[in-house]
N, C-alpha and C positions, 0 to 999 in steps of 0.2 A: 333793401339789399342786405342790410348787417342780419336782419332774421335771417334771409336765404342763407345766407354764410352760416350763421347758425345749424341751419337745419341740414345745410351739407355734413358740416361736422359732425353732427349725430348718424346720418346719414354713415359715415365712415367708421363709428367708432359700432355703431350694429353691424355692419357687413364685416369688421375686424371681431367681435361678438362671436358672429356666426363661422367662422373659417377658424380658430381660435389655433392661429400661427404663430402668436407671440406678439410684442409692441414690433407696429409697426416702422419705428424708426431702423428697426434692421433688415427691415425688406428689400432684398433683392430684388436682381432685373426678373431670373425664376421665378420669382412669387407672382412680379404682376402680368406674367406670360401666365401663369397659373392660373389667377384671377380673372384676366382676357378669354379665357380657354371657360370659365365656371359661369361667367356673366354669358355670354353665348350659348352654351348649351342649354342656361334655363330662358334665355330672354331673344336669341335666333338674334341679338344685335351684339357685332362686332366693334369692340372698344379697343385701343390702339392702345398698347404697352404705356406711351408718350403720354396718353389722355390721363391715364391713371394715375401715371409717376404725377402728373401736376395738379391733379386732383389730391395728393394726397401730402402735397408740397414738395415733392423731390425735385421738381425742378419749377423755376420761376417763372410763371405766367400771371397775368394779372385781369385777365378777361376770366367770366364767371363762366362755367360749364353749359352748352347748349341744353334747349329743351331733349331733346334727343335721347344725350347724354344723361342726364337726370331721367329720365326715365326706363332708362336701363339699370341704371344704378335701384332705382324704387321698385321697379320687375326683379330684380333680384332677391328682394324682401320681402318678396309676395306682396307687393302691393301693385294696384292697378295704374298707377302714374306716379308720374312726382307731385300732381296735384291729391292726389288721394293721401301720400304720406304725408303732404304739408295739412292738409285738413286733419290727419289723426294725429298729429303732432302738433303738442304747442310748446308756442316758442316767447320768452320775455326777453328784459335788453339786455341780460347779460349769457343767459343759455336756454338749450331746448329743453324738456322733459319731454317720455312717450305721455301720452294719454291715459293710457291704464295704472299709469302710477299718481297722474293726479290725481284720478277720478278714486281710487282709492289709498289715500297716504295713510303712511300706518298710523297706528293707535298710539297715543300717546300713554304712558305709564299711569294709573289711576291709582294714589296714594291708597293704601289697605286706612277702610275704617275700624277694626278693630286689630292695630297693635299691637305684638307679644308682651307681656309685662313681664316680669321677676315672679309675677304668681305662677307663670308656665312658661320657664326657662327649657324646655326638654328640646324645641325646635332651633334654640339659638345654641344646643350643645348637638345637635346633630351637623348644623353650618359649622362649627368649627371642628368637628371630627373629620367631613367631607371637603374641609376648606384647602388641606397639603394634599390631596389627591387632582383637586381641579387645579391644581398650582402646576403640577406637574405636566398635567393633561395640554394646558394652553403652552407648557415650556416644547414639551414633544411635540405639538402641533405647529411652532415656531419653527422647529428645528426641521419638520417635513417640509414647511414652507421656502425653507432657505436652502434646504437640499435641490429642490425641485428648480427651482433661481436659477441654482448655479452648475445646470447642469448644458454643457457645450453643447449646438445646434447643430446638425453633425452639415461639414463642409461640401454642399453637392460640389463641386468641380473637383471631387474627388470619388465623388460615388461614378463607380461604370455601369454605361449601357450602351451598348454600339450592337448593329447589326450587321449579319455578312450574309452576301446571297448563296448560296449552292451552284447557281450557274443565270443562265442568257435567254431560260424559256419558261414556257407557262405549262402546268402549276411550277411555283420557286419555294423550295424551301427555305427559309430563312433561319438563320442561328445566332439567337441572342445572347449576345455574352454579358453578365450580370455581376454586379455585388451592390447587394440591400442590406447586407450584415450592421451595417453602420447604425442601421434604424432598428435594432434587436424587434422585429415586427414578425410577428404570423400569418399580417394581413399583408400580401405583396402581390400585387397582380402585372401582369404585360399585357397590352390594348395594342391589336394591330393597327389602328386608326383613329380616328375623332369616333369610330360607335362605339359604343361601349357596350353593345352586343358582344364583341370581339375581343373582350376582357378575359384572361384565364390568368387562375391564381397559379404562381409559383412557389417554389422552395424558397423561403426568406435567406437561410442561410446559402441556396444554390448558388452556381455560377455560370449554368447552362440552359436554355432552351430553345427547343426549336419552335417554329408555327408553317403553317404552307397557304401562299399565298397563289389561290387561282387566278385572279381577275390584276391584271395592267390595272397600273395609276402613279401616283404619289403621294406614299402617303406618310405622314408624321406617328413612327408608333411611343406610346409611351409606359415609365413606370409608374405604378404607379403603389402606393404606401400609407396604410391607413386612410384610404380614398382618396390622397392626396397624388396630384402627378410631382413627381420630382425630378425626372428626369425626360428627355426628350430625344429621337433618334429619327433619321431620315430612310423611307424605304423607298427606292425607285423601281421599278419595276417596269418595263419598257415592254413595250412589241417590236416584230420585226415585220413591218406594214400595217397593215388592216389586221386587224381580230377578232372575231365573232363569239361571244358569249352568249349561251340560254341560261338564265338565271333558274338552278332548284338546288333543293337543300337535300342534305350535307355538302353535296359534291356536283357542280355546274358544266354545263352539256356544252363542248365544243364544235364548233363549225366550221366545217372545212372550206379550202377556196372554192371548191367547186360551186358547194352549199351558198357562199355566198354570190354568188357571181349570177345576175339575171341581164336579160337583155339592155344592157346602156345601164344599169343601172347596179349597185352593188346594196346587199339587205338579204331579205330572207322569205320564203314566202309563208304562206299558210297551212298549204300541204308537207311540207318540210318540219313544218314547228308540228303537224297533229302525229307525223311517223315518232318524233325526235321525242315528245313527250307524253302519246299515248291521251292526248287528249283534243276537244275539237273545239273548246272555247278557252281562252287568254285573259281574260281577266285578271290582271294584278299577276300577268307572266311575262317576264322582262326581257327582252333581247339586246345586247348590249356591241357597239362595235367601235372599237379604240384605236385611235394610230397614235404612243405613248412613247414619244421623246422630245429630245430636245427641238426646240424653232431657235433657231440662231437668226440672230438679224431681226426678229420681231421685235419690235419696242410694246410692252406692256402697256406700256399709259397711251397709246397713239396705232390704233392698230383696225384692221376692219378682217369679220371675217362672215362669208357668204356661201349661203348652202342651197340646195334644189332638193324635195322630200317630200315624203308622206308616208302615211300610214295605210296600208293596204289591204288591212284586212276586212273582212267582211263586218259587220255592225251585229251580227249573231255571235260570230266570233270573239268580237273584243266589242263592246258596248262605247266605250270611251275614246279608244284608241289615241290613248296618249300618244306622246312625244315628248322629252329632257335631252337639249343640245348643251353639253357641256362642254367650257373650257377650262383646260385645269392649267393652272399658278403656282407657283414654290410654296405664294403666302395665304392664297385661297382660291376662291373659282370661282366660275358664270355660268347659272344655270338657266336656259331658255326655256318653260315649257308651251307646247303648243295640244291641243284638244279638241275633240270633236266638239261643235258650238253648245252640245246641250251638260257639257261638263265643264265649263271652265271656273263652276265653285271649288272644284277641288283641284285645280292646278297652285302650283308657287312657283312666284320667281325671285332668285337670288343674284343681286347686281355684284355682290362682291364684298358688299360690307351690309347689306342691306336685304330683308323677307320681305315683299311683298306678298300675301297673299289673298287666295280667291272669295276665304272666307269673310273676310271684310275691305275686299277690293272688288272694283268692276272690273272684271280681266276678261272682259267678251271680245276685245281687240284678239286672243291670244286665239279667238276659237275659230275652225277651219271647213272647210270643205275639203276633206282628204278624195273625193271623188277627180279631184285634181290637185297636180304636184303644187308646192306650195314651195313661192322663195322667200328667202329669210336670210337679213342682214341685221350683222350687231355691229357698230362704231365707240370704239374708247380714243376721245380726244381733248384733251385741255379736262379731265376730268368730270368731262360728260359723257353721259353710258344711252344710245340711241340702241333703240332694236325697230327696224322697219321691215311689214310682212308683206311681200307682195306690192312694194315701192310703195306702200303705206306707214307714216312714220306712226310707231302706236304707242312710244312710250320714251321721254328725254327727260334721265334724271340725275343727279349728281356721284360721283364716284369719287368717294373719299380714298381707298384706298385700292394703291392696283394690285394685278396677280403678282406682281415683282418681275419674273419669267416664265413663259410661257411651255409646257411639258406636256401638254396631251390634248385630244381631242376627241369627243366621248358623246356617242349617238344612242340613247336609250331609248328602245320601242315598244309599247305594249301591245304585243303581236306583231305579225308582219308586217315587214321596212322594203322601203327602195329609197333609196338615196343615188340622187342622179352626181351629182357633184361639188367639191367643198374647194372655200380658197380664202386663204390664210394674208395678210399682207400689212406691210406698211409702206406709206409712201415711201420714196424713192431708195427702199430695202430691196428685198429677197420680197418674189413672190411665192406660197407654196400652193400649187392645185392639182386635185387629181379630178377626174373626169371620168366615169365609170362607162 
């Protein structure tokens, strides 16, 4: 165990290496919301603010880091596991080194065999001609050093970024009000969300920008400063009922209620999606349909929620015919996906804290007969996360961390949708269902 402690340590003092923030004993709660936010986007595993802090000793626990854990920490480093960095790292009883510094430790100094004597003084009068100039050189290089020391980390709880909506419908334009001056930086960008597609640089020294957001959600935008995020701001963006989205680029095709509205059932058909986008097959063309507010009376951690659906389009039209049942969280979301049986290598699913996916998972439970409606429930209870398809339970696995609150509900179709009806609930709560 005193190795593994070792090897965490090193472990901590490369990933501090690599982010090169400063000693980390003045790390902030920012930094490891930073760091939680940096391990995830390279590793798809979610590490809890909490996990870090005590990983890194800010607060006191005395149980060793899960396998998990450690392997997120290691996917961070470009390594394949934690076993993989404990095999290229060796460790003795009192620290670790990497391996490429054993394998090559420097050269030791090898004493000159033939010595300057007094018969050829000319190189030991050059060393003292050059001797007050390198005197000087390691004085100013001191002096950079201690410059650099002491120069103040500039205070985020004082840096602004807040945003403010333009109004209550869709597209929203949103106006960020800024100051990055603090960080004398050229490199400053604003991220409307966790893509970072959705990065645009701004004026370091500005104090204004707008962006326009089409598509309902919730999302966290940030700043961000020498590729670092430093700051963080909440975007809510609501619908008022159902919303229908056709995902295309620049600018995404809205659907009206009419558009949406089929027999018993609410979605979109196939002749609707070929007028709307001038084309007759869907592949990797997204229809998106949000009801994006608050759920009062849901408890996150203890909740069930149950749908009727398919995918409707013809198998020329969409080959795969996806499905992504989203629930969105203040602190994250749950993504179902469901697929035609001969694709479910490339489906993922997201419990919340956790990737599952196709490509090194069996997710053939997920795959369907869209030729009939298909029901589907998810259960979050005592921190167990069930999804049963068709009163087939096809997956119970643990749920470390909940959505906190619950803020939208998000049906993504690859092509044509009917969704017969949706219902939200916790025991002896508020029930919410609509019925199409």
């Amino acid at each position: 165990m005193e190795k593994e402690k070792q090897l965490l340590l090193l472990c901590r003092q490369l990933i501090e290496q690599s982010l090169n923030w400063g000693d980390s004993s003045i790390w902030g709660n920012d930094d490891f919301e930073q760091l939680s936010e940096k391990i995830f986007d390279k590793t798809r595993v979610q590490l809890s603010v909490s996990t870090l802090k005590r990983i890194w000793g800010k607060v006191r626990y005395e149980n060793f880091p899960t396998a998990g854990t450690l392997n997120a920490l290691a996917g961070f480093l470009d390594y394949d596991s934690w076993r993989d960095f404990r095999q290229k790292n060796r460790t003795d009883d009192t620290y670790a080194v990497p391996v490429n510094e054993v394998e090559n430790p420097p050269q030791e100094e090898i004493p000159s065999q033939n010595p300057v004597t007094e018969k050829n003084p000319k190189p030991r009068k050059i060393i003292i001609a050059i001797a007050p100039l390198a005197v000087v050189l390691v004085i100013l290089s001191i002096l950079f050093f201690i410059n650099q020391k002491t120069v103040k980390p500039v205070d985020l709880s004082k840096v602004k970024f807040e945003a403010i909506k333009v109004s209550d419908n869709l597209p929203n334009s949103v106006i960020f009000n800024y100051d990055a001056s603090a960080f004398h930086s050229d490199s400053v960008f604003i991220q409307q969300s966790w893509d970072p597609a959705r990065r645009e640089r701004v004026d370091g020294n500005g104090k204004q920008f707008t962006s326009i957001y089409y598509e309902p959600g919730f999302f966290v935008a940030k700043l961000v400063v020498d590729n670092q995020v430093k700051k963080q701001c909440l975007v809510y963006i609501k619908t008022k009922g159902w919303n229908g989205v056709v995902e295309k680029q620049p600018v995404p095709i809205y659907l009206s209620a009419k558009e949406m509205k089929g027999k018993n059932w609410m979605g979109v058909t196939d002749s609707t999606l070929r007028q709307k986008l001038g084309l007759p097959v869907f592949n990797n063309t997204w229809v998106k349909f949000s009801n994006v507010r608050e759920f009062k009376d849901i408890d996150a951690g203890n909740f069930t929620f149950e749908t009727t659906l398919r995918n409707s389009s013809a198998i020329e039209a969409s080959v795969c015919r996806q499905i992504r049942i989203i629930i969105l969280g203040t602190s994250t979301a749950i993504i179902i996906p469901l697929a035609d049986k001969g694709c479910i290598s490339g489906i993922d699913l997201w419990t919340g804290d956790t990737w599952i996916g196709g490509r090194n998972h069996d997710m053939s439970a997920f795959g369907c007969d869209f030729s009939q409606f298909q029901n589907l429930k998810c259960t979050v209870e005592n921190h167990h996360f069930k999804i049963y398809l068709n009163s087939k339970l096809i997956i119970d696995t643990l749920q470390k961390h909940t959505l906190d609150e619950i803020v939208g509900i998000r049906y993504e179709f690859e092509g044509a949708a009917e969704i017969k009806d949706v219902k939200l609930s916790t025991p002896g709560k508020v029930t919410y269902f609509d019925k199409f």
